[in-house]
C-alpha positions as CSV (number, residue, x, y, z in Angstrom):
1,X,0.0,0.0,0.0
2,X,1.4,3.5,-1.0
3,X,2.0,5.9,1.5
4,X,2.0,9.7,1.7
5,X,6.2,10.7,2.2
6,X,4.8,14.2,5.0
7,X,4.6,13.0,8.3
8,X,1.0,14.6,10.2
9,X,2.5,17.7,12.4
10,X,0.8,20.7,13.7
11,X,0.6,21.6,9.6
12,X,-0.2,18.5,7.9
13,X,-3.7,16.4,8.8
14,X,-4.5,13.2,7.5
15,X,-7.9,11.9,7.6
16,X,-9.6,8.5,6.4
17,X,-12.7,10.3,4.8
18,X,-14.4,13.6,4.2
19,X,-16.7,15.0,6.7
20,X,-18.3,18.7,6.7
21,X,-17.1,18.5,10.5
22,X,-13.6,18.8,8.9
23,X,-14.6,22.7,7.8
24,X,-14.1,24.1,11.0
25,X,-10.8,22.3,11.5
26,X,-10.2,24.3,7.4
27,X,-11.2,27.9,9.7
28,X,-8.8,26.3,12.6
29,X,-5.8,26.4,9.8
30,X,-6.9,29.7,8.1
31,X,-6.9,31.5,11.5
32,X,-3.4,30.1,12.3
33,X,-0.6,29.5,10.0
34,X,-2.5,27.2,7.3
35,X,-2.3,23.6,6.4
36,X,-2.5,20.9,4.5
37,X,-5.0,18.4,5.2
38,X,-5.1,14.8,2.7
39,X,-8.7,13.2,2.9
40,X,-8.6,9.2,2.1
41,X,-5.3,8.8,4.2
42,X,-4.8,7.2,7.6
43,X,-3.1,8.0,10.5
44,X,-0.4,5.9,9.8
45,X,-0.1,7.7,6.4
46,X,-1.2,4.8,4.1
47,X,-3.5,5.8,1.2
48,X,-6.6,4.1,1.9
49,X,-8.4,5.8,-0.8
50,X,-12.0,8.5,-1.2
51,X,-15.4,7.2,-2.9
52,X,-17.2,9.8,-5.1
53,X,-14.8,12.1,-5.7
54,X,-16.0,14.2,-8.5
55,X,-18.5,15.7,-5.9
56,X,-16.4,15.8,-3.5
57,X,-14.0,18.1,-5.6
58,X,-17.0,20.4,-6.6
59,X,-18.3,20.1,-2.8
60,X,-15.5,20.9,-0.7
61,X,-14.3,24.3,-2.5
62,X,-18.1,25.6,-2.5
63,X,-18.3,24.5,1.0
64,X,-15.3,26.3,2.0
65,X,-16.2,29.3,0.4
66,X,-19.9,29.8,1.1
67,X,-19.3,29.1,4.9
68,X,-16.2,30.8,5.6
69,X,-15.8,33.0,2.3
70,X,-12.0,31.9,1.8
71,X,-10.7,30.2,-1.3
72,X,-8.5,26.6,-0.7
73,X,-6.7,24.6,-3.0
74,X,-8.5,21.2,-3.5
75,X,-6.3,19.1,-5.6
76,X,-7.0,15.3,-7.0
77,X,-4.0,12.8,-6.0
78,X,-4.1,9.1,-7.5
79,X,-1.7,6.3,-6.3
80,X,-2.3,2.4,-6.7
81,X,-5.6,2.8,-8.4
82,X,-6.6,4.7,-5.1
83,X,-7.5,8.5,-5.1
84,X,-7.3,11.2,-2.7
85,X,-8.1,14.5,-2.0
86,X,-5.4,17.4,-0.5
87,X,-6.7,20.7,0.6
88,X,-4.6,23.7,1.0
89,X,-5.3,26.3,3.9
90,X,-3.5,29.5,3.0
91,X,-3.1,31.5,6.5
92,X,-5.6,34.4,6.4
93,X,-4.7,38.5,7.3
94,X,-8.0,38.7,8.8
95,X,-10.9,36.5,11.5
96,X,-12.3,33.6,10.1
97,X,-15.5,32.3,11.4
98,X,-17.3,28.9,10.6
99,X,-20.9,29.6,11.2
100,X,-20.4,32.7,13.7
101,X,-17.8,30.3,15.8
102,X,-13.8,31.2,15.9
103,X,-11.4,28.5,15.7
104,X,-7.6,28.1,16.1
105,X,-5.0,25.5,15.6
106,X,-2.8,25.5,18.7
107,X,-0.5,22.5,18.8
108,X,-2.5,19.6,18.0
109,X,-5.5,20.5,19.1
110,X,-8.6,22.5,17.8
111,X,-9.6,25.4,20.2
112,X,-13.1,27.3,19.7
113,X,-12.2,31.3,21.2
114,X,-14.1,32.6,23.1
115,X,-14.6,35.6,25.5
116,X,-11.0,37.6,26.3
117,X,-8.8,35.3,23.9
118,X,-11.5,35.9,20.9
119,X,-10.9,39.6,21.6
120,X,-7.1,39.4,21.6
121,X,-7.3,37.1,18.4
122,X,-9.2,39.7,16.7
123,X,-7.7,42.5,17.7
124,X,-4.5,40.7,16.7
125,X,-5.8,39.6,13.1
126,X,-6.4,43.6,12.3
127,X,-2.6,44.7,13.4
128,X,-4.2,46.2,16.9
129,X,-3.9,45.7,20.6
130,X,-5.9,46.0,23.6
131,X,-4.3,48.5,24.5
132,X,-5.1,50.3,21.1
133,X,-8.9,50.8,21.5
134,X,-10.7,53.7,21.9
135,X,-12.2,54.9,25.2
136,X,-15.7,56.5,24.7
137,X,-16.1,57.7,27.9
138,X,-13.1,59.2,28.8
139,X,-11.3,62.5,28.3
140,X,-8.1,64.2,29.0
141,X,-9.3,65.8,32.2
142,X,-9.6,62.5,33.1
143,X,-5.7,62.1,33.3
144,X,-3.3,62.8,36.2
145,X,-0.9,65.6,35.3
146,X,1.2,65.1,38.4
147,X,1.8,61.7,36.2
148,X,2.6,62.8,32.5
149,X,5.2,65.3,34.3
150,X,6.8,62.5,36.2
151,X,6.7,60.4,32.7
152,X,8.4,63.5,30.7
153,X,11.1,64.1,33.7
154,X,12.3,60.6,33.6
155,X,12.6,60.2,29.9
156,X,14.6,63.0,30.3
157,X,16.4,61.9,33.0
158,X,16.9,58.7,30.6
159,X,17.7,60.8,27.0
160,X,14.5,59.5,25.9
161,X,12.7,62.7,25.6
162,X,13.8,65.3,24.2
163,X,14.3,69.7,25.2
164,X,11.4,70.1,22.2
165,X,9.3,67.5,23.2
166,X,9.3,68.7,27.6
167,X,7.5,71.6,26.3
168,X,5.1,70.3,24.3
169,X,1.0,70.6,25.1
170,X,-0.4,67.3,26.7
171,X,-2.7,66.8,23.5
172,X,0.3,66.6,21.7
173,X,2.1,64.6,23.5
174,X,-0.4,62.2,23.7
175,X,-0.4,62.0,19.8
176,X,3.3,61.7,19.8
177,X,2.6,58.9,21.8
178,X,-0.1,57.4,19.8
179,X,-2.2,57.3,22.6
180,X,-4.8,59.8,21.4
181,X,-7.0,59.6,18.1
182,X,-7.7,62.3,15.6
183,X,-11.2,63.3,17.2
184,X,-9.3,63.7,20.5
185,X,-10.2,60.4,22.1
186,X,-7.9,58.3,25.0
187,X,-7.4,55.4,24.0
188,X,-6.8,52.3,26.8
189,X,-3.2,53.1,27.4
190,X,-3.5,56.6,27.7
191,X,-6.1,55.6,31.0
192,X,-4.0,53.0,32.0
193,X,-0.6,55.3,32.1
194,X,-2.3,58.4,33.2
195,X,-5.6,58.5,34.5
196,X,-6.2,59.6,38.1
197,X,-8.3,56.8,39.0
198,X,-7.9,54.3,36.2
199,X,-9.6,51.4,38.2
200,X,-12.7,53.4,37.0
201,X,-12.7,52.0,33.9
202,X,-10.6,48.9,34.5
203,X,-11.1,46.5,37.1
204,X,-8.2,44.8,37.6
205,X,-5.2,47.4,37.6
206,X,-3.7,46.4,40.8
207,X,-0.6,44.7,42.1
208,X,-1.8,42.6,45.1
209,X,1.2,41.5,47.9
210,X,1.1,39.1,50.3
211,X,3.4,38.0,53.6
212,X,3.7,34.3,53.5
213,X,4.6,32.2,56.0
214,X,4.6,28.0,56.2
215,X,2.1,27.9,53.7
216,X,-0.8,29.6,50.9
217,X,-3.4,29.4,53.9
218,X,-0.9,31.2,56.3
219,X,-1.3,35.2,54.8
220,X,0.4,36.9,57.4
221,X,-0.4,40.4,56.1
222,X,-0.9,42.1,52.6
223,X,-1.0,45.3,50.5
224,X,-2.8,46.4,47.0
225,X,-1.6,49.0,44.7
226,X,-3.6,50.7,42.5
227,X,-3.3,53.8,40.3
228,X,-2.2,54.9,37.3
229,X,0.7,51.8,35.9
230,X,3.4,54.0,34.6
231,X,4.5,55.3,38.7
232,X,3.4,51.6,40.1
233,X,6.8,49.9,40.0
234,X,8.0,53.2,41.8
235,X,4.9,52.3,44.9
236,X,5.7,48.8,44.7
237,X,9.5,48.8,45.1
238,X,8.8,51.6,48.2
239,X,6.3,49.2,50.0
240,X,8.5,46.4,49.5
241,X,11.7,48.5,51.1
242,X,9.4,49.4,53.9
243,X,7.8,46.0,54.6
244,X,8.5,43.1,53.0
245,X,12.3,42.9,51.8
246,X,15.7,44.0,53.7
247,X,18.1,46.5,53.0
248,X,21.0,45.2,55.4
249,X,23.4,48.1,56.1
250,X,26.6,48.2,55.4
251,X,29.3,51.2,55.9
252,X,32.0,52.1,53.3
253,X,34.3,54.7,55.5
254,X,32.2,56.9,56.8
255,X,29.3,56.4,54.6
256,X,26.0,54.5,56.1
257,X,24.7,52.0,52.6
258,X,21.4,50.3,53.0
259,X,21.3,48.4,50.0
260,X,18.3,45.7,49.1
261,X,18.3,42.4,49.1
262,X,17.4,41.5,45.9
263,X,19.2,43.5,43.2
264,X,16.9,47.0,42.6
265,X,17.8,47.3,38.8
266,X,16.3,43.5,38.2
267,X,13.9,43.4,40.4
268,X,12.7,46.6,38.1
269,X,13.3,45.2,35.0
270,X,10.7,42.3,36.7
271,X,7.9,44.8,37.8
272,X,8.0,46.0,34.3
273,X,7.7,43.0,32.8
274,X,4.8,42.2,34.1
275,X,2.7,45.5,34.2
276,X,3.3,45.6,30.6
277,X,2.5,42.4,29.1
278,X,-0.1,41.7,31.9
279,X,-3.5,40.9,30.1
280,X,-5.7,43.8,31.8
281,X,-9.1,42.1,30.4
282,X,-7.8,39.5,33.1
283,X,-7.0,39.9,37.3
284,X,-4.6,41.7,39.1
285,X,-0.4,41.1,38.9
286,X,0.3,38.7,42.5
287,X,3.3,38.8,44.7
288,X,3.9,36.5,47.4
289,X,6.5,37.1,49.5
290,X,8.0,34.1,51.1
291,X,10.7,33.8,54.2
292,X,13.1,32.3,51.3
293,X,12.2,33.8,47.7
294,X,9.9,35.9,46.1
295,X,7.0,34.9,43.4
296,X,5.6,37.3,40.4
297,X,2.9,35.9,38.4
298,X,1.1,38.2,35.7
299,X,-1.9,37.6,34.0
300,X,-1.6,36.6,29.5
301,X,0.3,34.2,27.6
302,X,3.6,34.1,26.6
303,X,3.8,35.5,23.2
304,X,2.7,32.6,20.0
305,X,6.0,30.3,19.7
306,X,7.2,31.7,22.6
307,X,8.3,29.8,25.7
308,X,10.1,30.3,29.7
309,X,13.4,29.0,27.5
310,X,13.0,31.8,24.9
311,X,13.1,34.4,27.0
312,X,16.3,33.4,28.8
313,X,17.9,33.5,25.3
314,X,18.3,36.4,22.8
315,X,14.6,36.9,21.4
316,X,12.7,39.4,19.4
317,X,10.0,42.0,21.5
318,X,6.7,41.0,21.3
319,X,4.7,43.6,24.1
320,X,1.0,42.3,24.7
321,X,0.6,46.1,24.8
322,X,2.5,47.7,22.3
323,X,1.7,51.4,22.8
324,X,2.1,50.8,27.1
325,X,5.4,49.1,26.0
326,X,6.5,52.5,23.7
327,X,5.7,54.6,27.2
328,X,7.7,52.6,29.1
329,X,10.6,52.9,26.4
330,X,10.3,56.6,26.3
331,X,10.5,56.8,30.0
332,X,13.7,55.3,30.0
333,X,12.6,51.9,31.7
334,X,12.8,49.2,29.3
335,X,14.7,48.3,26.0
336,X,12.9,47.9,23.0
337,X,15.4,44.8,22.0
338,X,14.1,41.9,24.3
339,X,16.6,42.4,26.6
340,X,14.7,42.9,29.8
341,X,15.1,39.1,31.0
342,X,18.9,39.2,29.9
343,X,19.4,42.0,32.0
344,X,17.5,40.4,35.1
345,X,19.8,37.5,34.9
346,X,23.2,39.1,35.2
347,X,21.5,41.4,38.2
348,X,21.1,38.3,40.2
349,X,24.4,36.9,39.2
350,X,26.3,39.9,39.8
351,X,24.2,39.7,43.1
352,X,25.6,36.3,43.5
353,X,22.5,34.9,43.5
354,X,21.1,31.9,41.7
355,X,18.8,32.7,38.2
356,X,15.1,33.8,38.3
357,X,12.8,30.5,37.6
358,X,10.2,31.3,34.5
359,X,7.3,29.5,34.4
360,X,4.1,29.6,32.2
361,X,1.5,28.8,34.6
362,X,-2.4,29.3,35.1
363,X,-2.7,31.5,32.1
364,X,-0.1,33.9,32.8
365,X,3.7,33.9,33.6
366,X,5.3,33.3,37.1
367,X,8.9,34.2,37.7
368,X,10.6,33.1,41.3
369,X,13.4,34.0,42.6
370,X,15.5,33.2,45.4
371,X,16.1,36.3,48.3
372,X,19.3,37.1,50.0
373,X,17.9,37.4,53.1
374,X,16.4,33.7,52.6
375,X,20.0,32.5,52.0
376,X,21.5,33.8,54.5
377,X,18.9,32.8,57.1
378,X,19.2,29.4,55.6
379,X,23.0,29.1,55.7
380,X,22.5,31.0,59.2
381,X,20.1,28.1,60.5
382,X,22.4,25.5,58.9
383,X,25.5,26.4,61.0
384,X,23.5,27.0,64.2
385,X,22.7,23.4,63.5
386,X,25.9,22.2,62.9
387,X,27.2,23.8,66.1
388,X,24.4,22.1,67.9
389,X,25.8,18.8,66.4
390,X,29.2,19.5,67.6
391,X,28.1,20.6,70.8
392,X,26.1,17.4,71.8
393,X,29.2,15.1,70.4
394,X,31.6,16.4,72.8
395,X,29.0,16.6,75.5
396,X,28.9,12.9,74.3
397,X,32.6,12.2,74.8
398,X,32.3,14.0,78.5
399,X,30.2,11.6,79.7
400,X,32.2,8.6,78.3
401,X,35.0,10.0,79.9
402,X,33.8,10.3,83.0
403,X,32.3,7.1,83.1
404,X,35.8,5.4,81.7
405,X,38.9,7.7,82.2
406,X,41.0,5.2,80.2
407,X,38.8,5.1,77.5
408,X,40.8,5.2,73.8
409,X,39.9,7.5,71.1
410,X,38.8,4.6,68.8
411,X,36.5,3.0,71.8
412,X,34.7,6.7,71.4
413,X,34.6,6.5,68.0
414,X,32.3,3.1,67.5
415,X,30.0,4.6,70.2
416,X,29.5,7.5,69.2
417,X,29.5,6.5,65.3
418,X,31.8,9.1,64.0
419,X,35.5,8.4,62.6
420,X,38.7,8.6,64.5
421,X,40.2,11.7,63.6
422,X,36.8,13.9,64.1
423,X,37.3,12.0,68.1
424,X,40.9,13.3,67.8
425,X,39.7,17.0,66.5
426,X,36.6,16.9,69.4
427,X,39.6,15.8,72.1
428,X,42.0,18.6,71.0
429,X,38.9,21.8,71.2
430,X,37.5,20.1,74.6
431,X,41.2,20.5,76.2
432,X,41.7,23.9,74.6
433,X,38.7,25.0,76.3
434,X,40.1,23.5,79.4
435,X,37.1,20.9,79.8
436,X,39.2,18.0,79.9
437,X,42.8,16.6,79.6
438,X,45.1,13.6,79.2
439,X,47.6,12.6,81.5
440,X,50.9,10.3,80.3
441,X,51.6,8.5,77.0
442,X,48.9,8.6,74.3
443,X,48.6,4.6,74.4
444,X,49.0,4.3,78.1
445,X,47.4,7.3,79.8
446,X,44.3,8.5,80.6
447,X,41.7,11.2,80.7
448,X,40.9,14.0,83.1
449,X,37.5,15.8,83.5
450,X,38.2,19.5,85.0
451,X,34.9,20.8,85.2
């Protein structure tokens, strides 16, 4: 039996017969990067062979195009007196619905979208973001001066923004920014940068922290920023300082230094990361603060393609919110180069501490990471221990003395179930202390207990 020389992937379908279920699988394709799917071969790519097809090759195309008005390739294949059918799905520029229903071919599944992920698929499809929309009921006395000026200074500050552009009107700059359309209305990201109360209009712009302790049920306190995002790393980074991280101090001559636990710069680059690929048609950004290590989990998807390993590596920028993402690059914040991960890494290991932990998890992205202060508690607890150890061996060896006074270092050893030489090295501190000591030879001697 002759067999088809493609091998089925995320791009290539094979399928025993023709079914008109199979046409939503065709708007799957069209809506993601196309296909080709053969009709009259099995899984196992063998050519089993199609009945009727000269109405299946007039069917299929007018199928196709009355129900989802696209045009596919149906082709007629022949091999061993069998025929088959091969359909090609060109990826489409815009949404393609199969009787008013969305679907996309992610992996090797089929997904109907629905709700939030329908909205960023179409928004997507016509070169937009969320981010990009127009809102109707807003208006430019809805936004926070006291916030643009703190945007302008710190592109300045950064040699983002230029003398020209400090002194421009705030309709201007908004335009400049693409934040504003030509009748004068704020679009999303204008509200979410700006606006004096931008939970108003979005529910979810907050960044919830919570004190941990033994477990998720044990909440030991908790704070929620809200506000305008483009001054809420700023809040966050002061609430952690005065709560929930330590700055150890140090002195360098005269000079007092209280410097954080976690390196500032990447633990920036981190906030920013998540405010501006958060989904904010989803929940709030979530920090939990643990004794040992921090956790940062945003709402939205890691970009199409895109995986935890591809953003360790040198990668392209894909923001979630493309004009928040431009304000953030203006303000002197973030790279437009998909360096922001690269940069987080060699904060902690400049830090010396191990690398951030990326994880795509419930919908959105988590990144952990490890706290000084949790290391040195832990290597803190782990000498205490150790000391502890020592302490009850030669309180061990004490009491064997005293019981035997001729006892040998070896007889210690196998009851106490440690080598000779740590005996030996336990001996040596106990007489340096002046706890015990050995009169005459080393073979024919014997032991003292002084106190």
């Amino acid at each position: 039996m002759s067999k088809i020389q493609a091998k089925e992937s995320q791009n290539i379908e094979f399928k025993h017969s023709w079914d008109d279920k199979y046409l939503k699988w065709i708007c799957g394709f069209a809506n993601a990067q196309g296909a080709v799917m053969y009709f009259g071969v099995d899984d196992d790519m063998e050519i089993c062979g199609l009945k009727d097809t000269e109405r299946l090759l007039e069917d299929i195309p007018n199928k196709i195009v009355t129900t989802m008005g696209i045009v596919a390739d149906v082709n007629l294949h022949e091999a061993d007196g069998k025929e088959y059918i091969e359909v090609c799905v060109e990826p489409s520029n815009i949404p393609i619905n199969y009787k008013g229903k969305y679907y996309y071919r992610s992996g090797s599944t089929m997904q109907e979208l629905r709700g939030p992920a329908l909205q960023q698929f179409i928004l997507k499809k016509m070169g937009r973001s969320w981010d990009d929309i127009i809102n109707e009921r807003a208006t430019i006395d809805d936004l926070d001066q006291q916030a643009i000026d703190y945007f302008i200074r710190k592109g300045y500050e950064n040699g983002r923004i230029s003398d020209q552009e400090r002194n421009l009107p705030t309709e201007i700059l908004l335009q400049n920014l693409n934040l504003i359309d030509d009748d004068g209305k704020l679009k999303n990201a204008a509200l979410l940068l700006f606006a004096k109360r931008p939970q108003k209009y979005f529910t979810c712009v907050q960044f919830k922290i919570g004190r941990f302790g033994v477990d998720e049920a044990d909440l030991m306190f908790q704070d929620i920023i809200e506000g305008n995002i483009i001054q809420m790393a700023d809040r966050v980074v002061d609430i952690l300082k005065a709560k929930y991280l330590v700055m150890p101090i140090t002195f360098k001559g005269m000079n007092r230094i209280e410097k954080l636990e976690i390196p500032e710069e990447a633990l920036r680059e981190i906030l920013y990361n998540a405010i501006i690929h958060k989904d904010y048609t989803g929940v709030h950004i979530q920090m939990r603060v643990w004794d040992d290590h921090v956790e940062i989990w945003n709402d939205g998807e890691l970009p199409v393609g895109y995986t935890p390993a591809t953003l360790m590596q040198q990668h392209s920028s894909k923001p979630r919110n493309r004009n928040i993402a431009n304000a953030f690059f203006k303000a002197g914040f973030i790279d437009a180069w998909g360096r922001g991960y690269k940069k987080i890494c060699e904060g902690f290991k400049e830090a010396g501490l191990p690398m951030p932990d990326i994880e795509a998890v419930d919908g959105g992205v988590r990144i952990t990471f490890k706290r000084r202060n949790g290391i040195d508690n832990a290597t803190e607890t782990q000498q205490k221990t150790q000391q502890k150890t020592q302490q009850k061996t030669q309180q061990k060896i004490v009491e064997l003395i005293k019981e035997n006074s001729y006892i040998t270092t070896q007889e210690i050893a196998d009851v106490i179930g440690i080598n000779r030489s740590n005996v030996w090295r336990h001996t040596k501190k106990l007489q340096e202390q002046g706890i015990i000591r050995h009169v005459g030879s080393d073979k024919g001697g014997h032991w003292e207990v002084l106190t």
